[in-house]
KOLMIFI-383629 format. One record per residue (C-alpha): residue number from 1; residue in one letter; x, y, z. Coordinates in nm, 2 decimals. Layout:
BEGIN
R | pos | code | east | north | up
R | NUM | A | X | Y | Z
...
//
This chain:
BEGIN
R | pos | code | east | north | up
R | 1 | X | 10.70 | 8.77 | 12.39
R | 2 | X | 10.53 | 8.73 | 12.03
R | 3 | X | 10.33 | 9.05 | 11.96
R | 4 | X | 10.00 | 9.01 | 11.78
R | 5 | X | 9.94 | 9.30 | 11.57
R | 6 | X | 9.58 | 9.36 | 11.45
R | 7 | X | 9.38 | 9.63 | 11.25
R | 8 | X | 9.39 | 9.87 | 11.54
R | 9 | X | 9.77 | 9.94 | 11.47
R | 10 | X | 9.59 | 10.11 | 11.15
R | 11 | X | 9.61 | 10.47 | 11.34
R | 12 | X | 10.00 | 10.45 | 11.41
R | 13 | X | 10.05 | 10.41 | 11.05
R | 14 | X | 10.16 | 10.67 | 10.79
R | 15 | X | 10.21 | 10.65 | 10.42
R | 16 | X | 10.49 | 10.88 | 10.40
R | 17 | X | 10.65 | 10.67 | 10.66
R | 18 | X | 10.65 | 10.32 | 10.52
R | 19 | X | 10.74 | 10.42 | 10.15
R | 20 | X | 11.07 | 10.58 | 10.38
R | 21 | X | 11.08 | 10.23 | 10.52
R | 22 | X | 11.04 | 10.03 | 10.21
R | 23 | X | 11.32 | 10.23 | 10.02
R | 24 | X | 11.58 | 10.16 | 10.35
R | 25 | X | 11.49 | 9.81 | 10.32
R | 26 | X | 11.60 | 9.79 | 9.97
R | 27 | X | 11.96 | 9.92 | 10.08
R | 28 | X | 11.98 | 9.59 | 10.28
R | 29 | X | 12.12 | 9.32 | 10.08
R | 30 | X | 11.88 | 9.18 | 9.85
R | 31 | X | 11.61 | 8.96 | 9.95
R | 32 | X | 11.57 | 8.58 | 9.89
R | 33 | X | 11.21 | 8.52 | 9.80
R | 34 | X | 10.96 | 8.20 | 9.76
R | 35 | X | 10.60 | 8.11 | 9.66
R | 36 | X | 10.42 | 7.81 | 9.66
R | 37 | X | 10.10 | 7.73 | 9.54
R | 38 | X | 9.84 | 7.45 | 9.61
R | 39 | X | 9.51 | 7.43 | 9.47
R | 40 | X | 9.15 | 7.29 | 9.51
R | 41 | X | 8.96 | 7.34 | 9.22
R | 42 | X | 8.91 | 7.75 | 9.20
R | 43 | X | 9.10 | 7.75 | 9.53
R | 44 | X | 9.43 | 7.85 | 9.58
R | 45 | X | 9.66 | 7.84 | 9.88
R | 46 | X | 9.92 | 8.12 | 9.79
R | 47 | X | 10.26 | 8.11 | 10.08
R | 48 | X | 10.48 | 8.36 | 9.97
R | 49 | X | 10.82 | 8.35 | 10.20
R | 50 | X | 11.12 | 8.60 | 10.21
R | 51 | X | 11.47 | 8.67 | 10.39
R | 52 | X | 11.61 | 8.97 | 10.41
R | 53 | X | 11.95 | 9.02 | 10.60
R | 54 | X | 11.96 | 9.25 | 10.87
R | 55 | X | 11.57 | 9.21 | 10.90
R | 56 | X | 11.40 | 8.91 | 10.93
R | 57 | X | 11.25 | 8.66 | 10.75
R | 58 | X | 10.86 | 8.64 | 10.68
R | 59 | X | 10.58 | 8.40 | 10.59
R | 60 | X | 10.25 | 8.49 | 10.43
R | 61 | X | 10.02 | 8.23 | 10.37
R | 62 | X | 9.70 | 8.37 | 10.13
R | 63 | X | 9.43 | 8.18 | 10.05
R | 64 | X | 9.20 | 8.26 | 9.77
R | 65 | X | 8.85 | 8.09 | 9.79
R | 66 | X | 8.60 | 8.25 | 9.52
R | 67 | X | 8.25 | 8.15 | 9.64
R | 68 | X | 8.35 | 8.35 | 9.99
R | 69 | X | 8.17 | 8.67 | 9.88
R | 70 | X | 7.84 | 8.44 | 9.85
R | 71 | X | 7.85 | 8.40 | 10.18
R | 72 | X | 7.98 | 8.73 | 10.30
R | 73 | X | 8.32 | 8.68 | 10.35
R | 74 | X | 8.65 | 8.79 | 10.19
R | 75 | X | 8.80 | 8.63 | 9.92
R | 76 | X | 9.09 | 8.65 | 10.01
R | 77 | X | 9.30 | 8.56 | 10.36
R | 78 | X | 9.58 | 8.46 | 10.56
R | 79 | X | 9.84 | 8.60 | 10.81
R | 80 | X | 10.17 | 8.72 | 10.80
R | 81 | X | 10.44 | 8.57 | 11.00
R | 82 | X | 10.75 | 8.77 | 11.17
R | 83 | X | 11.07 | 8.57 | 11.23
R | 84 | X | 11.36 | 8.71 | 11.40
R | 85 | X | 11.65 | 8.77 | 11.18
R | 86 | X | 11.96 | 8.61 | 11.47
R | 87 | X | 11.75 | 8.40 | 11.61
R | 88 | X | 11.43 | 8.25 | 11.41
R | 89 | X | 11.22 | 8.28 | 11.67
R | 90 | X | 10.87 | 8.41 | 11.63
R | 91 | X | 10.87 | 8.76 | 11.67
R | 92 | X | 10.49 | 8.86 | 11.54
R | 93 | X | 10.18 | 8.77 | 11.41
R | 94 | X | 10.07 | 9.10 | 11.21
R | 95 | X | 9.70 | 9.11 | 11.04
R | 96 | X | 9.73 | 8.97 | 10.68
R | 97 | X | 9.49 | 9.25 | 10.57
R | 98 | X | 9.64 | 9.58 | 10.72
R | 99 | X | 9.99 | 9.46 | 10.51
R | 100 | X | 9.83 | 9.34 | 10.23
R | 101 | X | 9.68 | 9.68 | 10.19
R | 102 | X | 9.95 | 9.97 | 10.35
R | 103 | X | 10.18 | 9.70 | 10.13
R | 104 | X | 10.03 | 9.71 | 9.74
R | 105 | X | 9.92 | 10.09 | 9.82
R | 106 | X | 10.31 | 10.18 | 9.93
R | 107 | X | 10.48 | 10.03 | 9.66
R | 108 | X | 10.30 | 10.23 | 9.43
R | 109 | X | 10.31 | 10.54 | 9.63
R | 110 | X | 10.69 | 10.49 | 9.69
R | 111 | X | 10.71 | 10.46 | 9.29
R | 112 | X | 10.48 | 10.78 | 9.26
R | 113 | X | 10.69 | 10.99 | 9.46
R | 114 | X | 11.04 | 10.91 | 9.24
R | 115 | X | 10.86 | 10.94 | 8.89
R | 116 | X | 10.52 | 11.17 | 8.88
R | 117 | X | 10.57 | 11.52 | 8.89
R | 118 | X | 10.62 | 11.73 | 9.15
R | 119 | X | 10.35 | 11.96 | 9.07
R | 120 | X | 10.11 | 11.68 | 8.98
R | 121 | X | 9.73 | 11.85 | 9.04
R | 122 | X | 9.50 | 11.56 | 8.85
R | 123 | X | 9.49 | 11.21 | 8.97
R | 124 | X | 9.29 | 10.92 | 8.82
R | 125 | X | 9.17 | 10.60 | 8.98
R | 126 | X | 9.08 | 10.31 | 8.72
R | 127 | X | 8.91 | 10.08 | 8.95
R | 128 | X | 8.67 | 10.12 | 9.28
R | 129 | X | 8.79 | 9.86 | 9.49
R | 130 | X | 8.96 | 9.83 | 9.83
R | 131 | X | 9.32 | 9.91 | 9.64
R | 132 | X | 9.14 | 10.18 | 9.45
R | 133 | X | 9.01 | 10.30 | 9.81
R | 134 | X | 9.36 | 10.31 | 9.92
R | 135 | X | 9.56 | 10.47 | 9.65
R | 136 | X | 9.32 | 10.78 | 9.71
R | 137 | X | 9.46 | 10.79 | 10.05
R | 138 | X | 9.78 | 10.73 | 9.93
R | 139 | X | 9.84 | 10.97 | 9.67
R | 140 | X | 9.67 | 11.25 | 9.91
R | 141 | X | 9.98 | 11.16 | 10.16
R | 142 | X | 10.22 | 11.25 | 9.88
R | 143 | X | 10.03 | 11.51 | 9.65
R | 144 | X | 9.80 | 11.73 | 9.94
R | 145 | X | 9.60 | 11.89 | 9.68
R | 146 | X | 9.60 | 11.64 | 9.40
R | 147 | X | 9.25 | 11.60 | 9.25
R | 148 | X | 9.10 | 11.26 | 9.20
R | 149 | X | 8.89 | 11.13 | 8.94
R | 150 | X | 8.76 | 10.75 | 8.97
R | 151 | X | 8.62 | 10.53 | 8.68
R | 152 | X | 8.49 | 10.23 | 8.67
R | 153 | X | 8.36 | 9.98 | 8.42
R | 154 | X | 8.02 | 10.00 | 8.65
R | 155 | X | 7.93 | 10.32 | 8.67
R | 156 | X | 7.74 | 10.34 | 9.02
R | 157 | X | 8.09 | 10.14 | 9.19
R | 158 | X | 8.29 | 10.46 | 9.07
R | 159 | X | 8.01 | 10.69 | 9.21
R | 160 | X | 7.97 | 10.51 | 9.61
R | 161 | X | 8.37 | 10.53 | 9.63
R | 162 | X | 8.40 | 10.89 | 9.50
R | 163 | X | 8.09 | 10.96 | 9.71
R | 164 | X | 8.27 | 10.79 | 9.99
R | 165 | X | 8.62 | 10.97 | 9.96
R | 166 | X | 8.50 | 11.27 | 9.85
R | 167 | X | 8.62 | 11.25 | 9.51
R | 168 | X | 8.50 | 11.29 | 9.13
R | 169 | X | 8.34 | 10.98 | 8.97
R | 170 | X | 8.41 | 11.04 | 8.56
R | 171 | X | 8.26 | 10.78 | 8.28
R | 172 | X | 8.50 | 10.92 | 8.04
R | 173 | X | 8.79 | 10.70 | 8.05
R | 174 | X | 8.96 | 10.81 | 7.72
R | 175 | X | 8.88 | 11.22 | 7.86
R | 176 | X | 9.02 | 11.13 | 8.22
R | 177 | X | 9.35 | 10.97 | 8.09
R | 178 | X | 9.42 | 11.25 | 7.85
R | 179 | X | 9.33 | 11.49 | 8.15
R | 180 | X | 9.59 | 11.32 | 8.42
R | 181 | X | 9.93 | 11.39 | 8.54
R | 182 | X | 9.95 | 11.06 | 8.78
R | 183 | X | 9.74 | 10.73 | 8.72
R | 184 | X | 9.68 | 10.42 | 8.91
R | 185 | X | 9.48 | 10.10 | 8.77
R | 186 | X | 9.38 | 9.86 | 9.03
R | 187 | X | 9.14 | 9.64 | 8.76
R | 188 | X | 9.16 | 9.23 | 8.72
R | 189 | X | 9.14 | 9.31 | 8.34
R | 190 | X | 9.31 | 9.07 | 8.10
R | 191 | X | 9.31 | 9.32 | 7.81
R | 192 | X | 9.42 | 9.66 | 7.82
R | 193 | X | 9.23 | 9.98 | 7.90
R | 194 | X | 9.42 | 10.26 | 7.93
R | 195 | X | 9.59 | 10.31 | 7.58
R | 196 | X | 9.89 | 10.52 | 7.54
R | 197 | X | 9.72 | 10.75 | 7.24
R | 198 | X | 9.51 | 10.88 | 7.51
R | 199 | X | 9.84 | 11.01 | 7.76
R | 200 | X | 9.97 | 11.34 | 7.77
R | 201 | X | 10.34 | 11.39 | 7.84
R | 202 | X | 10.46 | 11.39 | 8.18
R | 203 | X | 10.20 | 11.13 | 8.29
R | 204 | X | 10.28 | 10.87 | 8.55
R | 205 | X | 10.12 | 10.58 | 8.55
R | 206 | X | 10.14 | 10.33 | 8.87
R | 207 | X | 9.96 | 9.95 | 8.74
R | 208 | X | 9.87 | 9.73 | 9.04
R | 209 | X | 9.59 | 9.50 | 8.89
R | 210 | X | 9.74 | 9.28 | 8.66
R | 211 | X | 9.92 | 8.99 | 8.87
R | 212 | X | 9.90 | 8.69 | 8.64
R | 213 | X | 10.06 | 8.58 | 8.35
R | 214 | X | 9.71 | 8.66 | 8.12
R | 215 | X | 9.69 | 8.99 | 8.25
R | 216 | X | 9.74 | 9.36 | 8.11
R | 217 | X | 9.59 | 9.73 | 8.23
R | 218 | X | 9.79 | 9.91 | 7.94
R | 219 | X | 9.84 | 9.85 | 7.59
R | 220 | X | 10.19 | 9.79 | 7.38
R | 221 | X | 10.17 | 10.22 | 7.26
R | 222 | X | 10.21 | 10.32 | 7.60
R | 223 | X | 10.48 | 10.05 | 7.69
R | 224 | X | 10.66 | 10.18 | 7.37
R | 225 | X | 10.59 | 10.56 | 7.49
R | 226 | X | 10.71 | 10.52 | 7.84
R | 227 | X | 11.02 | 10.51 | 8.00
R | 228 | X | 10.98 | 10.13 | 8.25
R | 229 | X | 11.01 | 10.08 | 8.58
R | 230 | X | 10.91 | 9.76 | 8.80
R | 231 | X | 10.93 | 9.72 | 9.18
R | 232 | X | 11.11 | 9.40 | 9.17
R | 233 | X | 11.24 | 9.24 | 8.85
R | 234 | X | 11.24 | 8.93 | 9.03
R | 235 | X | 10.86 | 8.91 | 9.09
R | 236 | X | 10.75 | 9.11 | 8.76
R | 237 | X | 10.97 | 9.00 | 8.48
R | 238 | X | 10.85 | 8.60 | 8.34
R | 239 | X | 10.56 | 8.61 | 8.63
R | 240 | X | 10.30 | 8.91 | 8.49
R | 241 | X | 10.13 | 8.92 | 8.19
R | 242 | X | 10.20 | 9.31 | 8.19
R | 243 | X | 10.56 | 9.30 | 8.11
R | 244 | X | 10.62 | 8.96 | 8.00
R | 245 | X | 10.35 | 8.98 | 7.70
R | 246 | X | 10.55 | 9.24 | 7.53
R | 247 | X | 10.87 | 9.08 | 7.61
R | 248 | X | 10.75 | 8.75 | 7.45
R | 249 | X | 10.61 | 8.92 | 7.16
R | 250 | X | 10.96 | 9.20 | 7.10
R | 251 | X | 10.72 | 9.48 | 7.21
R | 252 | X | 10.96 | 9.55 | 7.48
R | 253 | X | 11.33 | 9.44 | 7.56
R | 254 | X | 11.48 | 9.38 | 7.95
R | 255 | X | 11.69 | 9.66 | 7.89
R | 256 | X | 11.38 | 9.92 | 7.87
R | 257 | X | 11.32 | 9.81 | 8.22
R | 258 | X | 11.54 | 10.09 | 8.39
R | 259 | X | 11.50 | 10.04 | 8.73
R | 260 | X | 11.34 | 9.86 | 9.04
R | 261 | X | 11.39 | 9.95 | 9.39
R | 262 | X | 11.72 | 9.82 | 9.43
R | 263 | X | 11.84 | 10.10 | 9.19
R | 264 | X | 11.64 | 10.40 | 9.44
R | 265 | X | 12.02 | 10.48 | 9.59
R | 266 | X | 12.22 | 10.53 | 9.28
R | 267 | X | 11.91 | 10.77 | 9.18
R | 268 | X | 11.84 | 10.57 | 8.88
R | 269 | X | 11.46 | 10.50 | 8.97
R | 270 | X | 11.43 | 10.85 | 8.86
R | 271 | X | 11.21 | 11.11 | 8.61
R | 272 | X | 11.42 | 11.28 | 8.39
R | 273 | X | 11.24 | 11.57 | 8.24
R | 274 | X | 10.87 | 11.71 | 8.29
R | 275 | X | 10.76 | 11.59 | 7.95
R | 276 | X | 10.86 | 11.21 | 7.96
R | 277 | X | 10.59 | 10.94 | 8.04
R | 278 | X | 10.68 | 10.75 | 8.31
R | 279 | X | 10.51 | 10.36 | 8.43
R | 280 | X | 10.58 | 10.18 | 8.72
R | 281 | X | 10.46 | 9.81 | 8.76
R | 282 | X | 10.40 | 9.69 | 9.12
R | 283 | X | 10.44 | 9.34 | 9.15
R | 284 | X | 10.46 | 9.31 | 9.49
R | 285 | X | 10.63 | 9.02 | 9.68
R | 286 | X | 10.70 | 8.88 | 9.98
R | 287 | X | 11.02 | 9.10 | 10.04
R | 288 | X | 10.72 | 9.38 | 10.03
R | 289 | X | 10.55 | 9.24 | 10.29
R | 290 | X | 10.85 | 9.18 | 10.50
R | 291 | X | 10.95 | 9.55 | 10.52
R | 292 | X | 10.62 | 9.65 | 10.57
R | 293 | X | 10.53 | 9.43 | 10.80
R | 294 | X | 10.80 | 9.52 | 11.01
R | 295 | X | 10.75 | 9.94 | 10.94
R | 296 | X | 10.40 | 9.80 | 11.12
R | 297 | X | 10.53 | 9.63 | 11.43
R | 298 | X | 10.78 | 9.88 | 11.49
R | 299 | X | 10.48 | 10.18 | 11.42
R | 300 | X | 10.30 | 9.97 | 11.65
R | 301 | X | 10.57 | 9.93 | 11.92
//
């Protein structure tokens, strides 16, 4: 029987939980992963495959349509695909939304919980988006009496979603950074806003925006400050803009990429000492959506 899995699965779900899941599914052997795209003018059909050994195989097809909004729709959609590892067979059809977001908001948290500090108190959002939205609930899994600030480059976006998850909206970016133990930035920006003059030591900083090859949330002083980390080197390193400017440009070198999650068991995806700066780029990829996917039907089950 194919279960269909849809946002009502949302209350069996805990964040704790899946970033447990997503670092036992990096002790399976290492996925094999795919993407395709099509396009249509400013459309895009995204399918994004992966195999994982020992736990299935998965298909997410995402399609990006721009003038959606105008009508009232979401940008982006799609579904993800379960196939049984033995076998092939369908095993689920889970809601392309619920793992697109428990997925990029995991990752992250996973990463959060190796390299912030234990005794983190001060969170910043950059961003006010959905991913914004879920990193707050996220990091509150992880860090029960973490404070969060939210900025935005509109103002009034920053207040609503601090208004809405009873947060602090701050217009000081440069004060906010300086101010933060653990950072997420969930912006499309193509040049940097967070600059690594304005960190303190022992900051972590989680960047989720950036996912094309243009794109960058921090600049090359707080590459150079920072000890690297990147979920997947697969999916991050000559795909995003965010590692593989510097690279191009002998800002950075592979070999100051530590770690990604196939490194969690040897302990090497790992802070150090309380004063070192610490960034972790999530890429995502379809392996990511696989293992979370799965954490869901099981949750679900």
């Amino acid at each position: 029987m194919v279960a269909i899995i849809g946002a009502e699965a949302e209350d069996r779900l805990d964040w704790l939980a899946l970033t447990d899941a997503l670092a036992h599914g990096h002790t399976l052997p290492m996925a094999e992963v795919a993407d395709s795209f099509l396009y249509r003018g400013e459309d895009t059909l995204l399918t994004r495959s992966a195999w994982i050994d020992g736990l299935g195989l998965a298909i997410k097809p995402a399609t990006v349509f721009p003038g959606n909004p105008r009508a009232g729709l979401p940008m982006v959609n799609g579904a993800v695909t379960l196939l049984d590892d033995r076998t092939g067979q369908l095993q689920a059809l889970v809601d392309f939304h619920l793992v697109t977001r428990w997925k990029t908001a995991g990752d992250s948290l996973l990463s959060a919980r190796r390299l912030a500090r234990p005794d983190a108190r001060q969170a910043l959002i950059v961003g006010a988006g959905k991913v914004a939205a879920s990193m707050v609930l996220a990091y509150r899994a992880a860090f029960p009496d973490i404070r969060i600030a939210i900025w935005n480059r509109t103002a009034s976006a920053a207040a609503d979603l601090a208004a809405r998850m009873n947060a602090e909206a701050t217009q000081d970016l440069p004060e906010a950074v300086a101010a933060a133990d653990l950072i997420a930035t969930t912006t499309m920006a193509r040049d940097p806003v967070i600059r690594g003059a304005w960190l303190k030591p022992g900051t972590h900083l989680d960047l989720i925006g950036a996912y094309r090859p243009d794109m960058r949330e921090v600049d090359d002083e707080a590459l150079r400050r920072a000890r690297l980390f990147v979920d997947s080197r697969k999916t991050t390193i000559g795909h995003i803009g965010e590692i593989q400017i510097p690279l191009d440009q002998g800002v950075i070198a592979e070999s100051d990429i530590l770690a990604d999650f196939y490194d969690l068991a040897s302990g090497a995806y790992a802070r150090l000492s309380d004063d070192e700066i610490t960034i972790a780029k999530n890429g995502g990829g379809a392996h990511l959506d696989l293992m979370t996917a799965r954490y869901i039907l099981d949750a679900a089950a």
